[in-house]
C-alpha atoms as one frame of an Amber mdcrd trajectory, in Angstrom:
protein
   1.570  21.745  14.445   0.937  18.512  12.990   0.706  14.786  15.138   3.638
  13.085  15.733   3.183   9.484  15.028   6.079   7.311  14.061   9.967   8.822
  14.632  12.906   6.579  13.816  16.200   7.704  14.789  20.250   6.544  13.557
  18.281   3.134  13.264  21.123   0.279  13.046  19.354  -3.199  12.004  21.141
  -6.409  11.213  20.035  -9.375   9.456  22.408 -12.650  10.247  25.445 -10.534
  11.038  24.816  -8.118   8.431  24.067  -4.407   8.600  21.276  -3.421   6.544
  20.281  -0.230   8.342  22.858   2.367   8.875  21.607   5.081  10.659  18.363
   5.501   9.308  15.743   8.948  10.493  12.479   9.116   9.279   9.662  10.972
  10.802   5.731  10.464   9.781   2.980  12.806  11.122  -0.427  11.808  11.564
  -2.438  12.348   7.693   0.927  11.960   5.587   1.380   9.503   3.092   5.077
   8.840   2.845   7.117   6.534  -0.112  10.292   5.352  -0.078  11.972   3.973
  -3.223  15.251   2.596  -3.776  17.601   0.153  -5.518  17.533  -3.465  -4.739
  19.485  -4.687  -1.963  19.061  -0.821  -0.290  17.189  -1.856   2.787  13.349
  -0.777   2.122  11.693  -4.282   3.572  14.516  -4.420   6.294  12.781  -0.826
   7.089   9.490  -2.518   6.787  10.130  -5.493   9.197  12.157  -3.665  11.660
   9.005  -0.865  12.170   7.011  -4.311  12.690   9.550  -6.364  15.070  10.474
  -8.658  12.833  12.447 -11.316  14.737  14.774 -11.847  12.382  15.859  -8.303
  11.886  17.813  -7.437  14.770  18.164  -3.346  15.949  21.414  -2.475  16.888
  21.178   1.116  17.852  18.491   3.834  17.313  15.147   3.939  18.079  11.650
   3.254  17.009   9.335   5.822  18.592   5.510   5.241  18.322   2.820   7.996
  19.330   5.776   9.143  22.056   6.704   5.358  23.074  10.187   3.989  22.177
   8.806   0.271  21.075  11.943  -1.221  20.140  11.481  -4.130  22.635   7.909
  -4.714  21.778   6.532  -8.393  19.791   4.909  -8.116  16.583   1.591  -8.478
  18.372   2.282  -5.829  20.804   2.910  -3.409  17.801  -0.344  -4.695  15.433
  -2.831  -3.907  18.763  -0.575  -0.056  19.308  -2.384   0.408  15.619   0.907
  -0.954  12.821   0.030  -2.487  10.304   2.684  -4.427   7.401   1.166  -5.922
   4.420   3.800  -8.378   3.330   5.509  -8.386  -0.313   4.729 -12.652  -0.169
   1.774 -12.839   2.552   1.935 -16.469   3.657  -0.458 -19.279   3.296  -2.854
 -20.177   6.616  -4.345 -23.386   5.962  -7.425 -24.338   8.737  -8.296 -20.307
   9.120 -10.604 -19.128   6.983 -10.395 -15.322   5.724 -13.265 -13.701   7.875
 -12.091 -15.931  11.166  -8.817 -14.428  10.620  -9.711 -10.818  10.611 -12.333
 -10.579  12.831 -10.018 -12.452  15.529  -7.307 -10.003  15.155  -9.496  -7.142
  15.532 -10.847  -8.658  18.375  -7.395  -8.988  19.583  -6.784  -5.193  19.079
  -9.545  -3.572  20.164  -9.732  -6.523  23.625 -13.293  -7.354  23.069 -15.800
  -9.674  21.266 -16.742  -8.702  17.312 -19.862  -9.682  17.001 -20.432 -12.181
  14.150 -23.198 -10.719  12.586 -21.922  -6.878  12.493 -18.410  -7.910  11.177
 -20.114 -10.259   8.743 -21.838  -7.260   7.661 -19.085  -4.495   6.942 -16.544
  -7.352   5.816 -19.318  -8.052   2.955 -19.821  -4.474   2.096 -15.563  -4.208
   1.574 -15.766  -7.309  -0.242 -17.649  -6.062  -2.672 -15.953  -2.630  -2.935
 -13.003  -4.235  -3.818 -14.267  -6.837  -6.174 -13.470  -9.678  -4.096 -15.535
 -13.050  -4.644 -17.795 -13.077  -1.604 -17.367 -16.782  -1.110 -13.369 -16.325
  -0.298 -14.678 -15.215   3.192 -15.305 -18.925   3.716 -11.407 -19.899   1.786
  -8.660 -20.695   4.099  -6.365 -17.583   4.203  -4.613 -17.157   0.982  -4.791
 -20.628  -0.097  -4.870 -21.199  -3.558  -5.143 -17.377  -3.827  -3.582 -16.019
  -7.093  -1.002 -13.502  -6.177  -3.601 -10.465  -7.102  -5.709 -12.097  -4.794
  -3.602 -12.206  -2.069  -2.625  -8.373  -2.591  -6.494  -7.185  -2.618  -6.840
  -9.351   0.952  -4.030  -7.866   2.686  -5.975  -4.218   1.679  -9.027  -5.903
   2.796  -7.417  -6.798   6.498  -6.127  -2.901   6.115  -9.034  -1.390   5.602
 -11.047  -3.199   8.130  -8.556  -3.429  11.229  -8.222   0.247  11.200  -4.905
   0.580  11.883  -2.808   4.425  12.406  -0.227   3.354  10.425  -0.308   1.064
   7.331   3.155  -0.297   5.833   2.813  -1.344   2.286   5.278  -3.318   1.368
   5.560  -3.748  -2.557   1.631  -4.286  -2.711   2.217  -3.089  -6.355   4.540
  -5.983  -6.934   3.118  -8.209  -9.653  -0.017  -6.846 -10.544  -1.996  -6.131
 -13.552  -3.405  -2.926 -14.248  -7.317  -3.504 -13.135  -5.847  -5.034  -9.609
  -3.690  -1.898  -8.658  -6.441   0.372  -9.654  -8.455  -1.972  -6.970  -5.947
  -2.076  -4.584  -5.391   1.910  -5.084  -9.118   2.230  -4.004  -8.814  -0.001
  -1.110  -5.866   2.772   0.048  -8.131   5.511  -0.674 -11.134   3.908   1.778
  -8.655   3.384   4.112  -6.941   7.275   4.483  -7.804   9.699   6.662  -6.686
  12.640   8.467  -6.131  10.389  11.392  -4.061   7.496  10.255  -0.816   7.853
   7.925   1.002   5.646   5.506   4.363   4.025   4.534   4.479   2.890   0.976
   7.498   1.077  -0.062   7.430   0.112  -3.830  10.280   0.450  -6.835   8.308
   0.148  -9.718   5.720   2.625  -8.552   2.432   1.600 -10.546   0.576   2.639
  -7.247   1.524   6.002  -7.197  -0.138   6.285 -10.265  -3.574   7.350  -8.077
  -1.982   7.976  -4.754  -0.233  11.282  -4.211   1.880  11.263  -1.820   2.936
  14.281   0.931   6.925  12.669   0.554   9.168  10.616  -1.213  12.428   9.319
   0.146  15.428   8.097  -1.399  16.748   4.521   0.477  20.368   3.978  -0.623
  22.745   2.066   1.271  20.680   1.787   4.624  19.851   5.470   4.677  17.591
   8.388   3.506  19.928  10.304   1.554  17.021  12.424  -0.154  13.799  13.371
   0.747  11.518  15.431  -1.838   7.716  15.680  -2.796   5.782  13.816  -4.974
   7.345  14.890  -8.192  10.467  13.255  -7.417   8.936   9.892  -8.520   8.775
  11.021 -11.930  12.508  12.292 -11.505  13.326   8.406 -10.365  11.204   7.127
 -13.014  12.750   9.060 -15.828  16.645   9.033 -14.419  16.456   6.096 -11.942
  18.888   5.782  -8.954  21.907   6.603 -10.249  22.278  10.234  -9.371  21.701
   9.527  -5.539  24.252   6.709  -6.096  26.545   8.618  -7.760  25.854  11.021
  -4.434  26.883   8.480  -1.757  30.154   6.990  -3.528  31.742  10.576  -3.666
């Protein structure tokens, strides 16, 4: 029988008044790669926020159940040092923190102890160059003046070196050329293990071009309607959405 990590169950989330979420169930087991794809408007960042307590997106009902612990009422912060990890369709600008300052004090944060300079200077080298990223962006301010490829092969970079159990991708695909999602694909594949799962959340699917993944679920209208394997992308690529919607206005 396979690790529980994340369960979500009947989530309800609202977003100034509005409900996005309508009884939403998911459940991810320790090793899985899960995707779910959808229309616009359907509720896959809303999903994405929520897992992370996102102020802003407010749970009405249901529950968010991590490694056996409901952590609905948890803080972002509190979630990023249980091991969750969102990287962000638009990651924001932090001018006066440089790249390697940034990561290095959040996985102090998580792990509640000192990172030595020298051994994180190290490893965050080493992934640097892996993914092809200009050595001297270490020293940049975070994401300032980044390109938007940039800014994707970062968030991977923060990924891959924070370690977390459960890594929400939230259309990282979004915008990128070919050579950049092959990069970012790579970053993924460092980052996988047996011990750790992931959420990808994408509609235009280029990553999935070298990431299988163990399920794909269908996000229509605030809830999973359909859940298959990884030949249902191809189905959605080939017939997009309009047989599930079709489905849910019967």
């Amino acid at each position: 029988m396979k690790d529980l990590l994340l369960e979500i169950n009947n989530l309800k989330t609202k977003v100034d008044d509005k409900e996005i979420l309508k009884g939403l169930n998911l459940k991810i087991n320790k090793g899985e790669v899960h995707v779910v794809m959808g229309p616009n408007g359907a509720g896959k960042s809303t999903l994405a926020n929520t897992i992370m307590g996102h102020p802003k997106y407010s749970v009405t009902d249901g529950d968010i159940v991590f490694e056996g612990e409901t952590i609905n009422e948890l803080k972002p912060d509190a979630r990023a040092k249980k091991g969750i990890f969102l990287s962000f369709q638009a990651p924001e600008e932090v001018p006066g923190i440089t790249v390697e300052n940034f990561i290095r004090t959040a996985k102090s944060n998580i792990e509640d102890k000192q990172i030595s300079y020298l051994s994180f200077n190290m490893k965050l080298q080493k992934k640097m160059d892996l993914l092809k990223i200009n050595k001297e962006y270490a020293e940049r301010y975070l994401n300032v003046g980044f390109s938007g490829g940039e800014k994707k092969k970062n968030e991977i970079l923060q990924m891959i070196l924070l370690e977390p159990k459960l890594a929400i991708l939230d259309e990282t695909d979004s915008g990128l050329d070919v050579d950049a999602v092959k990069l970012v694909s790579q970053g993924v594949s460092m980052y996988k293990n047996e011990n750790n799962s992931m959420l990808i959340i994408t509609h235009n699917t280029k990553i999935l071009e070298h990431i299988t993944p163990d399920f794909v679920h269908v996000l229509v209208d605030g809830k999973i309607i359909h859940t298959g394997d990884a030949a249902l992308v191809e189905e959605i690529n080939t017939n997009g959405f309009e047989k599930f919607l079709s489905e849910i206005n019967k």
